[in-house]
N, CA, C and O atoms as a CHARMM CRD file, in Angstrom:
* protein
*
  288
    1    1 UNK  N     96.14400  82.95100 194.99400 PROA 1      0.00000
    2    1 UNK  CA    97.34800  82.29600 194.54700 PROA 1      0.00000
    3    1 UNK  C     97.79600  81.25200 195.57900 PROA 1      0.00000
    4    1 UNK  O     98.16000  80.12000 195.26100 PROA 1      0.00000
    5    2 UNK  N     97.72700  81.84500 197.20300 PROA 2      0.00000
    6    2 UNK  CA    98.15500  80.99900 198.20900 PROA 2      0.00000
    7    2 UNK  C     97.44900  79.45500 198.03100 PROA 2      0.00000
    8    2 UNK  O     98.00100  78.35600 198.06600 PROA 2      0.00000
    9    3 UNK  N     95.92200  79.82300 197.81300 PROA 3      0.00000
   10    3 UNK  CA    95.12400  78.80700 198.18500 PROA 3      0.00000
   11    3 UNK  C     95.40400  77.96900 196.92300 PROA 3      0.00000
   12    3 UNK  O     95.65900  76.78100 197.12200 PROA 3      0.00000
   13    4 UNK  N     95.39200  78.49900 195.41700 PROA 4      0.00000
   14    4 UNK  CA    95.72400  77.27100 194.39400 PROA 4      0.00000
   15    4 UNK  C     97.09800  76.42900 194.66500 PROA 4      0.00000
   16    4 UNK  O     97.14300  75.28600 194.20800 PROA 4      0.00000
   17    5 UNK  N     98.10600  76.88700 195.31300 PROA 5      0.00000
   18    5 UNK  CA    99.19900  75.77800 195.46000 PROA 5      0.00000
   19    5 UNK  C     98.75100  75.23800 196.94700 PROA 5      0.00000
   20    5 UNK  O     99.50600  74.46700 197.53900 PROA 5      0.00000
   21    6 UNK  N     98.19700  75.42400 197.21300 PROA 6      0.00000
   22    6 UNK  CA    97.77200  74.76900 198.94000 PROA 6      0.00000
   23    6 UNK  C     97.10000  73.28400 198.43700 PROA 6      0.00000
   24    6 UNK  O     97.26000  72.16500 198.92200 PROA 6      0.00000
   25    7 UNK  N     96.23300  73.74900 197.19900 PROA 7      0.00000
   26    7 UNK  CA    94.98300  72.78200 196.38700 PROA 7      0.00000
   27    7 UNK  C     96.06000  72.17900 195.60700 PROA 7      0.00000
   28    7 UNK  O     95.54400  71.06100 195.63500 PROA 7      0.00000
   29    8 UNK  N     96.81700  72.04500 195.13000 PROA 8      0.00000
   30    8 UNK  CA    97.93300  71.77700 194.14400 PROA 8      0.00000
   31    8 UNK  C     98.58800  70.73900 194.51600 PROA 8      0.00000
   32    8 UNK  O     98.75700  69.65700 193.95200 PROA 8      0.00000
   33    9 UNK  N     99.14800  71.36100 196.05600 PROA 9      0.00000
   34    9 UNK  CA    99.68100  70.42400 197.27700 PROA 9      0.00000
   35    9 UNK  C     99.17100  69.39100 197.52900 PROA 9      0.00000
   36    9 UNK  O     99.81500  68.36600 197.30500 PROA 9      0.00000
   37   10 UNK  N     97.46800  69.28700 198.23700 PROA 10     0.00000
   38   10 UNK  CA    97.39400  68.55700 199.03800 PROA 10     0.00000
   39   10 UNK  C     97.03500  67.55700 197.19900 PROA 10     0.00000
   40   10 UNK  O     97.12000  66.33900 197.35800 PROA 10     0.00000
   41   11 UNK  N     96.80600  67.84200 196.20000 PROA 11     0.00000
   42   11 UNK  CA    96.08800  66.38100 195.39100 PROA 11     0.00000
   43   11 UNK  C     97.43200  65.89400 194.93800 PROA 11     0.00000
   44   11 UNK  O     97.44000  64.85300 194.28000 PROA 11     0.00000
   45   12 UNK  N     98.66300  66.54100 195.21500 PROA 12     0.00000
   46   12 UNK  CA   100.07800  65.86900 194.39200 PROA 12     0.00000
   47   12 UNK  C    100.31700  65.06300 195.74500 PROA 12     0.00000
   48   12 UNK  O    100.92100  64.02900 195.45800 PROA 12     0.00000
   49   13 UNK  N    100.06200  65.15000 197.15700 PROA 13     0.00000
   50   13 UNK  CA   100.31200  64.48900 198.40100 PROA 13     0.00000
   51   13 UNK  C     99.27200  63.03100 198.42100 PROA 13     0.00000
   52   13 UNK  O     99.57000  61.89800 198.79700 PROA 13     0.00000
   53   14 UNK  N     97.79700  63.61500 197.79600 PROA 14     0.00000
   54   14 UNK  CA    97.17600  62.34100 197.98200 PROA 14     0.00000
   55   14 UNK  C     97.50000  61.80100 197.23200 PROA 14     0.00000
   56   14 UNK  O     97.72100  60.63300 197.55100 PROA 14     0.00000
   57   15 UNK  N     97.77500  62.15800 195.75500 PROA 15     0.00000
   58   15 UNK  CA    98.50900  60.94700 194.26900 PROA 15     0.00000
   59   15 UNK  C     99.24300  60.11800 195.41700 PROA 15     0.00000
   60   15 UNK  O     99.02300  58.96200 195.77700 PROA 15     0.00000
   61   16 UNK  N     99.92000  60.78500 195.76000 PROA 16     0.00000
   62   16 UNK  CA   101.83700  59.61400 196.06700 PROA 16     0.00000
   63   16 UNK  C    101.00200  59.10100 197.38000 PROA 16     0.00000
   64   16 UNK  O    100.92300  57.90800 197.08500 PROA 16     0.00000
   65   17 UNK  N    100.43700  59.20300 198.43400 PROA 17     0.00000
   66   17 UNK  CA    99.76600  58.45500 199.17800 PROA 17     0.00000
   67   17 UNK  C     99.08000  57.50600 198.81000 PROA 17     0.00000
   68   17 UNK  O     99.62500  56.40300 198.84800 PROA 17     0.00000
   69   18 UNK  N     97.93400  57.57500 198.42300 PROA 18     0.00000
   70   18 UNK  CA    96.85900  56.55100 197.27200 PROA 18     0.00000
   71   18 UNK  C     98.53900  55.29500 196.69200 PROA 18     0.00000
   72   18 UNK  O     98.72600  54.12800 197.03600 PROA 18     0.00000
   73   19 UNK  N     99.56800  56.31200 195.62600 PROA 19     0.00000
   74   19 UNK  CA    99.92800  55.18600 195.30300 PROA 19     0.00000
   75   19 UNK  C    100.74700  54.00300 195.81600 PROA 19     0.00000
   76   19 UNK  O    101.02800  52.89800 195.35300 PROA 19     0.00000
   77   20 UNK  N    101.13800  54.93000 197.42600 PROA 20     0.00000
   78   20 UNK  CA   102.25700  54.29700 198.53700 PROA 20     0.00000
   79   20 UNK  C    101.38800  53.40700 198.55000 PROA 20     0.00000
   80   20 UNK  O    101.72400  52.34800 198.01900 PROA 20     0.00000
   81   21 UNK  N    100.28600  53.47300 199.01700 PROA 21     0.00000
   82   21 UNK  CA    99.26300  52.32400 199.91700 PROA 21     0.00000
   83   21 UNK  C     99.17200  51.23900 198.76300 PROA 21     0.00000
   84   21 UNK  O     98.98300  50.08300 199.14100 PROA 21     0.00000
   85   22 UNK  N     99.34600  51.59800 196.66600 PROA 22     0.00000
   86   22 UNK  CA    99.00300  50.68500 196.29200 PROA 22     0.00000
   87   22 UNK  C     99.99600  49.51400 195.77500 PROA 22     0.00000
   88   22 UNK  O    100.06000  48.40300 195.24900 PROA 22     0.00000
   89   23 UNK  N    100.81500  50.74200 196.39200 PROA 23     0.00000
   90   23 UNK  CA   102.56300  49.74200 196.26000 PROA 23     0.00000
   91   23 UNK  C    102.54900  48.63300 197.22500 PROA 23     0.00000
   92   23 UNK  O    102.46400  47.48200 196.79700 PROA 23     0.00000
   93   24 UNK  N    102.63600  48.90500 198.68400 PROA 24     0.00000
   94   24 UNK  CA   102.41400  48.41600 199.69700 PROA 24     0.00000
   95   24 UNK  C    101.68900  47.73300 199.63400 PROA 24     0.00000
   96   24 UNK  O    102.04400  46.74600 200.27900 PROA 24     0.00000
   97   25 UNK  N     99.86700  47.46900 198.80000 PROA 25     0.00000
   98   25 UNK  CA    99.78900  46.32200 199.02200 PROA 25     0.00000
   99   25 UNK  C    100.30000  45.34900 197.85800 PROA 25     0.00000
  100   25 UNK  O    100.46100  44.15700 198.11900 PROA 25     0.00000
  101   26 UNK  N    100.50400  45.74300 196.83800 PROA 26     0.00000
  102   26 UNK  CA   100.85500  44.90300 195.67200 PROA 26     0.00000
  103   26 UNK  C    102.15400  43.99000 196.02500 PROA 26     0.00000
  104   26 UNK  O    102.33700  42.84900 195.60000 PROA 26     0.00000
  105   27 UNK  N    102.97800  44.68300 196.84600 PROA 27     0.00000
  106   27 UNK  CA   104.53400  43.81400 197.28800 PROA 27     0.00000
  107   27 UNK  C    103.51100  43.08700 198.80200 PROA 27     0.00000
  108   27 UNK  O    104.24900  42.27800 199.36300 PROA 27     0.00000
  109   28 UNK  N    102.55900  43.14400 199.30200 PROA 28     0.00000
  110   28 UNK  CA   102.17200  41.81800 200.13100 PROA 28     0.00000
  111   28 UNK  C    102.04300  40.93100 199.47000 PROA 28     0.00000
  112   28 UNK  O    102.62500  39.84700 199.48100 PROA 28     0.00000
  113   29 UNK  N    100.72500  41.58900 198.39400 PROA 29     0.00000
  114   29 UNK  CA   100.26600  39.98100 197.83900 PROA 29     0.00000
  115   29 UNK  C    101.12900  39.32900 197.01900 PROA 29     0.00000
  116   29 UNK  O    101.06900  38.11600 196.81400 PROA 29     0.00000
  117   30 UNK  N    101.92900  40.06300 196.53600 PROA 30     0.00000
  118   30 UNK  CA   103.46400  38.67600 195.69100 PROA 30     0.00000
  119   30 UNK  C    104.08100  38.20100 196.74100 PROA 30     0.00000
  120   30 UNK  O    104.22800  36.97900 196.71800 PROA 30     0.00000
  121   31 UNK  N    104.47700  38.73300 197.62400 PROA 31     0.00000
  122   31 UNK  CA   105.45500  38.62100 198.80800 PROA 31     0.00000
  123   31 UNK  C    104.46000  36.82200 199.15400 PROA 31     0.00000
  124   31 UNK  O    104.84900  35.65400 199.14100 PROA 31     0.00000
  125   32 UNK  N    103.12400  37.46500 199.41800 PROA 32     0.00000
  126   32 UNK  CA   102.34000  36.40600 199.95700 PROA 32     0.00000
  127   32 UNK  C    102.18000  34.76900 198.54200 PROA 32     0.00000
  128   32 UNK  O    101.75300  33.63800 198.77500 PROA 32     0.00000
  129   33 UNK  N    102.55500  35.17100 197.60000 PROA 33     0.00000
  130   33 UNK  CA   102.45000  34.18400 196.53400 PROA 33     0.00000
  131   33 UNK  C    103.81800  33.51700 196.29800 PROA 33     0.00000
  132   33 UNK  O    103.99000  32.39300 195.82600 PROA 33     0.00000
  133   34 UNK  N    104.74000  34.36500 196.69000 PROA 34     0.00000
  134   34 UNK  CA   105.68200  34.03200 197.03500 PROA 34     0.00000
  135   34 UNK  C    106.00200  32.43100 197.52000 PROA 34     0.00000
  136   34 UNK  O    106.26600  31.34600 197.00300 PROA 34     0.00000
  137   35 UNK  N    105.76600  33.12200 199.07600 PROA 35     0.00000
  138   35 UNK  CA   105.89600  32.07100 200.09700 PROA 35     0.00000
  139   35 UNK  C    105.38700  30.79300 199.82900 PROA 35     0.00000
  140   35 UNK  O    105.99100  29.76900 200.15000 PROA 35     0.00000
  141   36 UNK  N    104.08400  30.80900 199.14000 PROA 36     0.00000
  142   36 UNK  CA   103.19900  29.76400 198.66300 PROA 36     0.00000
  143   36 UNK  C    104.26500  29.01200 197.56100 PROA 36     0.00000
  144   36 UNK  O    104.65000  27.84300 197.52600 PROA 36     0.00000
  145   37 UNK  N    104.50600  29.90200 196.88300 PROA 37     0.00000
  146   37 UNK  CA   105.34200  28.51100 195.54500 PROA 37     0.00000
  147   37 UNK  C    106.52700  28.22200 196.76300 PROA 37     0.00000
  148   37 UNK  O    106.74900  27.03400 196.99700 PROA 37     0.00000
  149   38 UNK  N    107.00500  28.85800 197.24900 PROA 38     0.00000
  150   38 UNK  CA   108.56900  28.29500 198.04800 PROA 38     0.00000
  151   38 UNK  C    107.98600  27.03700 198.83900 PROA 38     0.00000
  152   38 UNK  O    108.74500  26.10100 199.09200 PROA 38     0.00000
  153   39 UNK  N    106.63900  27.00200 199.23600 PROA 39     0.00000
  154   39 UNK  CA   106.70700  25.97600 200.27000 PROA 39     0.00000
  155   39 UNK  C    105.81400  24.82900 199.19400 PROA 39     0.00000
  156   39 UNK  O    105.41400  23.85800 199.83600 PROA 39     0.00000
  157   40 UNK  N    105.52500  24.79700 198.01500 PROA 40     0.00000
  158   40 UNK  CA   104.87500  24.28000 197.39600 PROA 40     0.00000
  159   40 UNK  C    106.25600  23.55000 196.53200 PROA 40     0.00000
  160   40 UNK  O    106.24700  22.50800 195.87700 PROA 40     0.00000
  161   41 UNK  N    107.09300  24.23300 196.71900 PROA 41     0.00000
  162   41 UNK  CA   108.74800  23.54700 196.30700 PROA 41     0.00000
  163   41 UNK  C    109.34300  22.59700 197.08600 PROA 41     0.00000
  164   41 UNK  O    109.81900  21.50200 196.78600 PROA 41     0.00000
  165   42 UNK  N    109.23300  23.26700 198.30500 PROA 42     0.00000
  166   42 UNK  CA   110.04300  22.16000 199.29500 PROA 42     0.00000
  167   42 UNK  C    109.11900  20.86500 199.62000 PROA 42     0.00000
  168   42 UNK  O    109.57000  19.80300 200.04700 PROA 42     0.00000
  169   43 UNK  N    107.59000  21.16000 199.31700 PROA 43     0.00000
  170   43 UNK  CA   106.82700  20.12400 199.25500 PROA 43     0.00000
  171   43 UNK  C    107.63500  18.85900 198.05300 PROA 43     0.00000
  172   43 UNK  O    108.24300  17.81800 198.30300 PROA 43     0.00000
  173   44 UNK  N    107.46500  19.19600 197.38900 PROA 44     0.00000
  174   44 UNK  CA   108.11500  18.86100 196.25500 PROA 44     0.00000
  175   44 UNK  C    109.48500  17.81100 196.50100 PROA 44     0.00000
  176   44 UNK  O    109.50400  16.61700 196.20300 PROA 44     0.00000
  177   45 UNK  N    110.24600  18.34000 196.92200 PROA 45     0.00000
  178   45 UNK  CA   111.59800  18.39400 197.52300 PROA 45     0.00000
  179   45 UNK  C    111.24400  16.87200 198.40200 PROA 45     0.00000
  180   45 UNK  O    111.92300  15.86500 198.20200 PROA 45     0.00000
  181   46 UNK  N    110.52200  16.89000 199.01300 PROA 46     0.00000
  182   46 UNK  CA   110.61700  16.73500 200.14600 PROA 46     0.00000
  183   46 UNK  C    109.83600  15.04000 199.51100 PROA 46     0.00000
  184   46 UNK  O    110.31200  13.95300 199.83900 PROA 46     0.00000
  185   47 UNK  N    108.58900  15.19200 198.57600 PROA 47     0.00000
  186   47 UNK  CA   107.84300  14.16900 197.89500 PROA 47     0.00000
  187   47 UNK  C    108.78900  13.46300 197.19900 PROA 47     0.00000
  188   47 UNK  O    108.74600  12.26700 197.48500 PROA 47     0.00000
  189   48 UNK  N    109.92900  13.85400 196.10200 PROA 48     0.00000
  190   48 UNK  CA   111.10800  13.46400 195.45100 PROA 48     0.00000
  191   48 UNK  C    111.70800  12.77100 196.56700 PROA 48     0.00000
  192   48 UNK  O    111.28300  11.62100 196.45800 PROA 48     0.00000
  193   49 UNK  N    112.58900  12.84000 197.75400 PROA 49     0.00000
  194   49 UNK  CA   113.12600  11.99800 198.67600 PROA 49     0.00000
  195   49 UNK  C    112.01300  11.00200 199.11200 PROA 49     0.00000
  196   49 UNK  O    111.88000  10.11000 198.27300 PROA 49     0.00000
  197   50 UNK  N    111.41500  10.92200 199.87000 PROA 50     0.00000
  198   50 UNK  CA   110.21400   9.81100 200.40900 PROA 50     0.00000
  199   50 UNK  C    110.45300   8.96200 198.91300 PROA 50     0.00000
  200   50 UNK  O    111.09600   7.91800 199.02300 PROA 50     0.00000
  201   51 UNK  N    110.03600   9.29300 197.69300 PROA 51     0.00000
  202   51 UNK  CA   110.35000   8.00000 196.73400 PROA 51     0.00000
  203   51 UNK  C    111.12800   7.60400 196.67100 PROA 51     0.00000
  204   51 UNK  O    111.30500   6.40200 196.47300 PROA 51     0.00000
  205   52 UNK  N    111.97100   8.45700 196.81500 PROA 52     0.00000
  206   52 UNK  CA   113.62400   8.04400 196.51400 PROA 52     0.00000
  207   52 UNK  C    113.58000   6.86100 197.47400 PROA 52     0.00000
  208   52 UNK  O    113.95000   5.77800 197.02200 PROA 52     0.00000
  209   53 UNK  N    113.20400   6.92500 198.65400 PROA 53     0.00000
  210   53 UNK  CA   113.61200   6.35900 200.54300 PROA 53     0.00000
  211   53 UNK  C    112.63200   4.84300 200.21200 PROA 53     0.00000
  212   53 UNK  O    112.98300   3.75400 200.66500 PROA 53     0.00000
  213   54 UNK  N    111.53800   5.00400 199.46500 PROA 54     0.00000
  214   54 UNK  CA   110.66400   3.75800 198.92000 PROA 54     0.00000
  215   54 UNK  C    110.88100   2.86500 197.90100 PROA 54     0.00000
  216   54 UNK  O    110.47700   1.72900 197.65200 PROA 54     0.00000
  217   55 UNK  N    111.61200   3.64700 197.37400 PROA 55     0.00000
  218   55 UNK  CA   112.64900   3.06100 195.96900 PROA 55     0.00000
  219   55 UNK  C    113.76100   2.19300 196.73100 PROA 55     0.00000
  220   55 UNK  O    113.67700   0.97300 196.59000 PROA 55     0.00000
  221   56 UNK  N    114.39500   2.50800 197.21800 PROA 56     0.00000
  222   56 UNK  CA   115.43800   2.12500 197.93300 PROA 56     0.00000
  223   56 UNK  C    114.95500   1.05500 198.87900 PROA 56     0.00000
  224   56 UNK  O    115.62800   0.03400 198.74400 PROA 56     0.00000
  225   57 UNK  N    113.86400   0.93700 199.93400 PROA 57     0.00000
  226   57 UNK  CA   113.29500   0.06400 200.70400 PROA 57     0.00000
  227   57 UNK  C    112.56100  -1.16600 200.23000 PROA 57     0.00000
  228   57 UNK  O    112.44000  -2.21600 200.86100 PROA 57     0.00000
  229   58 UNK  N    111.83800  -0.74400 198.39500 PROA 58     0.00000
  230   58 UNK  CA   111.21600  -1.69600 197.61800 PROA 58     0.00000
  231   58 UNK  C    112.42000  -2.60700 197.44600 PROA 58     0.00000
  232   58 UNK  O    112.31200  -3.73700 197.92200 PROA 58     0.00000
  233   59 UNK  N    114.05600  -2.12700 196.56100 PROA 59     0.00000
  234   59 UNK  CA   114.64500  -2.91500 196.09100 PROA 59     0.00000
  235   59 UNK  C    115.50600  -3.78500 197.70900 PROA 59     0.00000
  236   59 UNK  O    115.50800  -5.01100 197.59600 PROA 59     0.00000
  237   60 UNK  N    115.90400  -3.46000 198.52900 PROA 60     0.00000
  238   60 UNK  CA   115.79300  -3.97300 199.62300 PROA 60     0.00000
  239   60 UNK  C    114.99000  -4.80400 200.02000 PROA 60     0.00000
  240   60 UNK  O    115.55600  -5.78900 200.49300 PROA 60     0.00000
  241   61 UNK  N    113.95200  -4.84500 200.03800 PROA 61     0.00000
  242   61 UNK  CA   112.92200  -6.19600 200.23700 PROA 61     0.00000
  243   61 UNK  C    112.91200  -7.19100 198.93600 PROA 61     0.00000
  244   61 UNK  O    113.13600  -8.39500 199.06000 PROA 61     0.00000
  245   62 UNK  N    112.67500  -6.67300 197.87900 PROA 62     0.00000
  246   62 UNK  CA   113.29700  -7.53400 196.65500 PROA 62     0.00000
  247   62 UNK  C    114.36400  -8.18700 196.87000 PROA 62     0.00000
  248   62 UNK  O    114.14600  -9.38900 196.71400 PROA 62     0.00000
  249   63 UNK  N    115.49400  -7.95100 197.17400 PROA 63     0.00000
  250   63 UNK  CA   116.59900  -8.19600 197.13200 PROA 63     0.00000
  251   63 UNK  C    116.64000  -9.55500 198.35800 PROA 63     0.00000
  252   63 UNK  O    117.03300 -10.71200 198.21000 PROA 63     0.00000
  253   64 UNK  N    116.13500  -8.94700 199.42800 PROA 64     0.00000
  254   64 UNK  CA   116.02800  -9.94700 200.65300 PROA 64     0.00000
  255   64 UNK  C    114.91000 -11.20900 200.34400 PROA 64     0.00000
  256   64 UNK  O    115.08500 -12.23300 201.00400 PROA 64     0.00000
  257   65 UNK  N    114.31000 -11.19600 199.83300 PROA 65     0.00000
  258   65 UNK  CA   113.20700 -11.96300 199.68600 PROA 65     0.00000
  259   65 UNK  C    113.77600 -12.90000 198.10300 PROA 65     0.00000
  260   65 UNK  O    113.19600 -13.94300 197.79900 PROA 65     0.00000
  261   66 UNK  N    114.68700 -12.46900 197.42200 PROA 66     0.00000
  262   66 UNK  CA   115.56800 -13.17700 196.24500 PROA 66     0.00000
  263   66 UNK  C    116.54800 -14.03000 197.51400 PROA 66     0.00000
  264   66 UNK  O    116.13200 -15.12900 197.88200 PROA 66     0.00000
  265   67 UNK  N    117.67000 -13.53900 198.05700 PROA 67     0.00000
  266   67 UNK  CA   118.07800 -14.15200 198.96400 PROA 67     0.00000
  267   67 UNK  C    117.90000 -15.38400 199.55600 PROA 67     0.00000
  268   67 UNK  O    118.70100 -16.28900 199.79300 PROA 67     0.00000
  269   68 UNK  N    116.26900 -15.22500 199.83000 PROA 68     0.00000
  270   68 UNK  CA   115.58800 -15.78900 200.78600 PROA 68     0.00000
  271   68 UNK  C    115.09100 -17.13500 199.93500 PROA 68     0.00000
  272   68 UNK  O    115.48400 -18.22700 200.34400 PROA 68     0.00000
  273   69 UNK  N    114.33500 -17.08200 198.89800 PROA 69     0.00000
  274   69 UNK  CA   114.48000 -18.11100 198.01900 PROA 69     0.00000
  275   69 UNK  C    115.44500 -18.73200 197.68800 PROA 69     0.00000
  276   69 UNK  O    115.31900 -19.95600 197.64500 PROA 69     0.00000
  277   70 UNK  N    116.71900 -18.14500 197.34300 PROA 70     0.00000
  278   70 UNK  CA   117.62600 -18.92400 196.75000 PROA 70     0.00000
  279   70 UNK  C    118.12900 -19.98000 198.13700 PROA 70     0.00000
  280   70 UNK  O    118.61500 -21.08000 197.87100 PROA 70     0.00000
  281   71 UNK  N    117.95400 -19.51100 199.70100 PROA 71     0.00000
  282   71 UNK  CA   118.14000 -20.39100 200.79200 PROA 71     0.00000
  283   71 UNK  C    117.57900 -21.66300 200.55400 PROA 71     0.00000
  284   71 UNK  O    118.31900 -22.64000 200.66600 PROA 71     0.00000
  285   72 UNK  N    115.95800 -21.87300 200.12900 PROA 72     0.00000
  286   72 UNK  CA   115.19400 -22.74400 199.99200 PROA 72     0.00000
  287   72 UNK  C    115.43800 -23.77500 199.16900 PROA 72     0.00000
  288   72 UNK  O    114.61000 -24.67800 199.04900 PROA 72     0.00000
């Protein structure tokens, strides 16, 4: 009797072990896919301003170079 809950024990201990470890890794690898879209955002973020900053520098030279003709 001792020994069937001893046997009982240790396979209900390895279930929840086995499934700790498969928890643990499943929250890395999102955790890790995660990070990837966040910085694949601020990439983003970051590509949206620079046009914005070229947009702004194109019509600036347009603008100066209209100027600049109408001097002539």
């Amino acid at each position: 009797m001792k020994k069937k809950i001893i046997i009982g024990l240790s396979i209900f201990s390895w279930i929840f072990f086995l499934g700790g470890i498969y928890m643990v890794s499943t929250i890395e690898k999102t955790t890790a896919k995660l990070n990837e879209i966040i910085m694949l955002h601020q990439v983003e973020i970051l590509r949206e301003r620079l046009l914005i900053q070229i947009k702004r520098v194109q019509s600036d030279l347009s603008f100066k170079k209209y100027t600049f003709c109408k001097e002539l």
